[in-house]
C-alpha positions in Angstrom: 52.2 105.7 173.3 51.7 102.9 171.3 48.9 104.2 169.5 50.8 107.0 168.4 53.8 105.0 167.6 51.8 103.2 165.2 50.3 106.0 163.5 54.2 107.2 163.0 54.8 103.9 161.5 52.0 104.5 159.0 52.5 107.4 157.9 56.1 106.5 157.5 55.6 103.8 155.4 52.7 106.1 153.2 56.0 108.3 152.6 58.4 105.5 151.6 55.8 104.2 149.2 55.4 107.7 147.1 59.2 107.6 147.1 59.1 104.3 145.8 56.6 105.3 143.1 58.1 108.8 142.1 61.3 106.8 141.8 60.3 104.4 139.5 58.4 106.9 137.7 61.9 108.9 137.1 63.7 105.1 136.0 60.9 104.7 133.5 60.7 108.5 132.1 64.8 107.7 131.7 64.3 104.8 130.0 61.9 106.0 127.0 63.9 109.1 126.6 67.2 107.0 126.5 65.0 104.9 123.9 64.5 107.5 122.1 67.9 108.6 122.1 68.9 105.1 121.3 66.0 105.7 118.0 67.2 108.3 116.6 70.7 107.5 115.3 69.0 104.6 114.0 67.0 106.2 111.9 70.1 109.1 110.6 71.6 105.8 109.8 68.9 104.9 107.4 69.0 108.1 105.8 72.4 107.7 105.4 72.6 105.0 103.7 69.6 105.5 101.1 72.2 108.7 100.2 75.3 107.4 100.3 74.3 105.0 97.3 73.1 108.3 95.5 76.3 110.5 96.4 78.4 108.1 94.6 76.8 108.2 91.8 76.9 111.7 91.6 80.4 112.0 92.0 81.0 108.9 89.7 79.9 111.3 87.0 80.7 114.8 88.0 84.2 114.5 89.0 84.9 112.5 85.4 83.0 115.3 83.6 85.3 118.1 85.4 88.1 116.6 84.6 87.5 116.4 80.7 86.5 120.2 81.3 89.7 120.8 83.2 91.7 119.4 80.7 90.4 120.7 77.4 90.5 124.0 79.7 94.0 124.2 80.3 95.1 122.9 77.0 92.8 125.7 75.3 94.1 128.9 77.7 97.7 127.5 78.4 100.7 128.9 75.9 101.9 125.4 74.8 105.0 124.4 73.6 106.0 121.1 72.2 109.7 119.6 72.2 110.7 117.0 69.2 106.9 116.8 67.7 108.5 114.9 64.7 109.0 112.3 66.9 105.8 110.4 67.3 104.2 112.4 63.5 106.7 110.1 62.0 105.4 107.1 63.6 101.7 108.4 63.0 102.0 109.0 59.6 104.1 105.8 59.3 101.2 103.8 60.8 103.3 102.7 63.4 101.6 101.8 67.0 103.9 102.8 69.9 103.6 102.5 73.1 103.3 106.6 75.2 105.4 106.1 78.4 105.4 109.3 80.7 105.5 109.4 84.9 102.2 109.0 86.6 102.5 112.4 87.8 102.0 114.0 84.8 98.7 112.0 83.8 96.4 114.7 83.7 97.7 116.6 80.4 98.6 113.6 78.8 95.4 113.1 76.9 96.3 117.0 75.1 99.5 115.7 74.2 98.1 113.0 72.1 97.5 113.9 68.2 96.9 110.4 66.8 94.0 109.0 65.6 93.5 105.8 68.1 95.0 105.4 71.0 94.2 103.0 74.1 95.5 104.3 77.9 96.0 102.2 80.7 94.1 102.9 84.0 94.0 101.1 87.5 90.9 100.4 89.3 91.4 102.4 91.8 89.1 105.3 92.0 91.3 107.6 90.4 92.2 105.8 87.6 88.7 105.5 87.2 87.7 109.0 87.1 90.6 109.6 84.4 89.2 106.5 82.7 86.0 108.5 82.1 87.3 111.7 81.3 89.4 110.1 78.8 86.3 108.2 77.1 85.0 111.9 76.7 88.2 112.5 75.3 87.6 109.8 72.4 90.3 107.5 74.2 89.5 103.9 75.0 90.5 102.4 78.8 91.9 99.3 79.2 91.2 98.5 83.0 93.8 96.9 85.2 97.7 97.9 86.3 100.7 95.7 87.7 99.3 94.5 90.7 95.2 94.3 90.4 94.0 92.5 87.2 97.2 92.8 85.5 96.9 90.0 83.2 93.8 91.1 81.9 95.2 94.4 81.0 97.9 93.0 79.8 96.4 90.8 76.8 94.2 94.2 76.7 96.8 96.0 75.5 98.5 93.7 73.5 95.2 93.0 71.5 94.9 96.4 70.9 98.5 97.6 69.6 98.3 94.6 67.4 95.0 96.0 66.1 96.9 99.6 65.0 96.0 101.5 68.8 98.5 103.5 70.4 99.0 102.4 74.2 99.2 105.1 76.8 100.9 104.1 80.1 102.1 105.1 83.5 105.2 103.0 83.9 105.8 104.0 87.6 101.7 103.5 88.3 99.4 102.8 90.0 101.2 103.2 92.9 104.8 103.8 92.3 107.7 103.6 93.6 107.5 107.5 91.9 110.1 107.5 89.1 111.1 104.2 89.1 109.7 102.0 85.5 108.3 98.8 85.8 108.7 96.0 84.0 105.7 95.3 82.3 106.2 98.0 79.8 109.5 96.6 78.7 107.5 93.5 78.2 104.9 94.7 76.1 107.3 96.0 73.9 109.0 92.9 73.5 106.0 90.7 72.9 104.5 93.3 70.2 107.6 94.5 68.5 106.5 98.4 69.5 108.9 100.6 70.4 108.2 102.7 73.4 108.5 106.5 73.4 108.8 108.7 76.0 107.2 112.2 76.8 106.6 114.6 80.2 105.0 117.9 80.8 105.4 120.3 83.1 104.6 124.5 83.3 106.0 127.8 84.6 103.2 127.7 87.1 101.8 124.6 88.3 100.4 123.0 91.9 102.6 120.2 93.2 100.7 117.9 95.3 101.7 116.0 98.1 100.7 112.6 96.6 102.8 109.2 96.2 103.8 110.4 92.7 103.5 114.6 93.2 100.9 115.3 91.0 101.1 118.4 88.9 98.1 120.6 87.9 99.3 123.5 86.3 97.8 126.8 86.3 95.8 128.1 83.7 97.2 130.7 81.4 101.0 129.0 82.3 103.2 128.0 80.0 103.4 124.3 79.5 105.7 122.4 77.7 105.7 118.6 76.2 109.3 116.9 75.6 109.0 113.8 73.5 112.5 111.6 73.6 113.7 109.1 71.3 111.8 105.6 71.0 113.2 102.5 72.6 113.2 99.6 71.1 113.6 95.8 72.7 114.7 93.5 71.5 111.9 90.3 70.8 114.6 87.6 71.6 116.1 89.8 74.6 117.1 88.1 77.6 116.4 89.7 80.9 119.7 91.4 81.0 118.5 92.9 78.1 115.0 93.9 79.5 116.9 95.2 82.6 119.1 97.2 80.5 115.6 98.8 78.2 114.3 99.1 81.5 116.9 101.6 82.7 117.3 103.2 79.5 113.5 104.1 79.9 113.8 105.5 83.0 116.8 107.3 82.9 115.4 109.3 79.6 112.2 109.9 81.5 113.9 111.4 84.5 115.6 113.4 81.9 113.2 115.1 79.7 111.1 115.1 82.9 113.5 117.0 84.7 114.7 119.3 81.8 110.6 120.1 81.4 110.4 121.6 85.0 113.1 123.3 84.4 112.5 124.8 80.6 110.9 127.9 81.7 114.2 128.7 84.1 116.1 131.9 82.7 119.3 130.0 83.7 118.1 126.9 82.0 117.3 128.7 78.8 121.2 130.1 78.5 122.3 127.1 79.6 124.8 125.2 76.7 122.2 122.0 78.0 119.8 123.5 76.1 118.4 121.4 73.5 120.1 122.8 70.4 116.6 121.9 67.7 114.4 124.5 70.6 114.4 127.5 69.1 
């Protein structure tokens, strides 16, 4: 009996020992293909990032260069018409810089509406202020980088220096980032430092996309109808106190909300008949 009982113990202990060994051989096996698994997203990551470099610079140009297409697109198949065009003709053949004020929302035509000969256009530095940035260089325009609340200052002596050097100034009062429809300061301030009076003009069309952006951003559709309403120019006062500014300030935009709204609401049958028609739109 105890021979055998020893031979039971042997060959037991044989048994747990290839369990031991096909065990561990499963833990290791599990381990290099965990390794690998571990590898792999390693190297996607590397890829990644030797494209992500390269994808921005892609769309860095492309998106800029459709936008100039898309503008001088629409403004070539669209059936334009243009409200009070003696308004800013008299300042351009007067040789008088003003400053363009219009709603942030109705940036991207802005460029078309422009018939002067040199004229400067505030962007932010946010991304899309830099794509229209570029799209406006292809336009012949000149950026002056910064807003009210990045780099401000610099934009601001940007601007100055160039209105004093005979540029128009092209600016989003209610940019970069609103409140929508609500002017800023700033461009009350510029106007009283450079003696410039300010002139306001919108856009809109019979058929247009209405985003839902901060500021509602309109892209109209090609082959629309698009109108641009210029309103009178506002002038401050250089020695104005800032009940004065605050009074420019609302005049501004209150006759931006005005034009702008009469704009999306030219190509309206009832508008047309209405006696709030503007009486010189034939």
């Amino acid at each position: 009996m105890t021979g055998l009982d020893s031979g039971r113990k042997r060959r037991s202990r044989k048994s747990t020992n290839r369990i031991r060994i096909a065990d561990c051989a499963r833990r290791q096996a599990g381990n290099a293909e965990l390794n690998s698994e571990i590898r792999t997203p390693n190297s996607e990551l590397r890829k990644m990032s030797f494209l992500k470099p390269l994808k921005k610079k892609i769309v860095a140009w492309v998106v800029p260069w459709l936008t100039y297409r898309t503008i001088r697109f629409l403004g070539r198949v669209m059936r334009i018409k243009v409200v009070h065009p003696e308004i800013p003709e008299s300042l351009w053949e007067g040789g008088i810089p003003f400053i363009m004020a219009f709603w942030h929302a109705r940036l991207l035509m802005m460029h078309w509406a422009y018939r002067g000969k040199n004229m400067s256009f505030l962007i932010s530095s946010h991304r899309d202020g830099q794509i229209m940035g570029k799209a406006g260089k292809m336009l012949g325009h000149r950026p002056i980088v910064g807003s009210t609340t990045r780099k401000g200052f610099s934009a601001f002596k940007g601007m100055i220096k160039a209105l004093q050097n005979g540029s128009d100034i092209v600016i989003a009062p209610d940019g970069p980032k609103g409140p929508r429809h609500k002017a800023q300061i700033g461009v009350i301030e510029l106007s009283r430092i450079t003696g410039r009076p300010i002139v306001p003009v919108t856009f809109s069309a019979s058929k247009k996309i209405v985003f839902n952006s901060w500021d509602r951003f309109v892209l109209p559709y090609p082959f629309s109808k698009g109108i641009f309403i210029w309103g009178e120019p506002i002038d401050v006062d250089p020695k104005g106190d800032r009940d004065h500014l605050e009074e420019k300030r609302l005049l501004l935009e209150n006759r931006l909300n005005e034009i702008t709204d009469r704009a999306d609401h030219y190509f309206e049958k009832k508008f047309q008949k209405s006696e709030f028609q503007d009486p010189n739109v034939k």
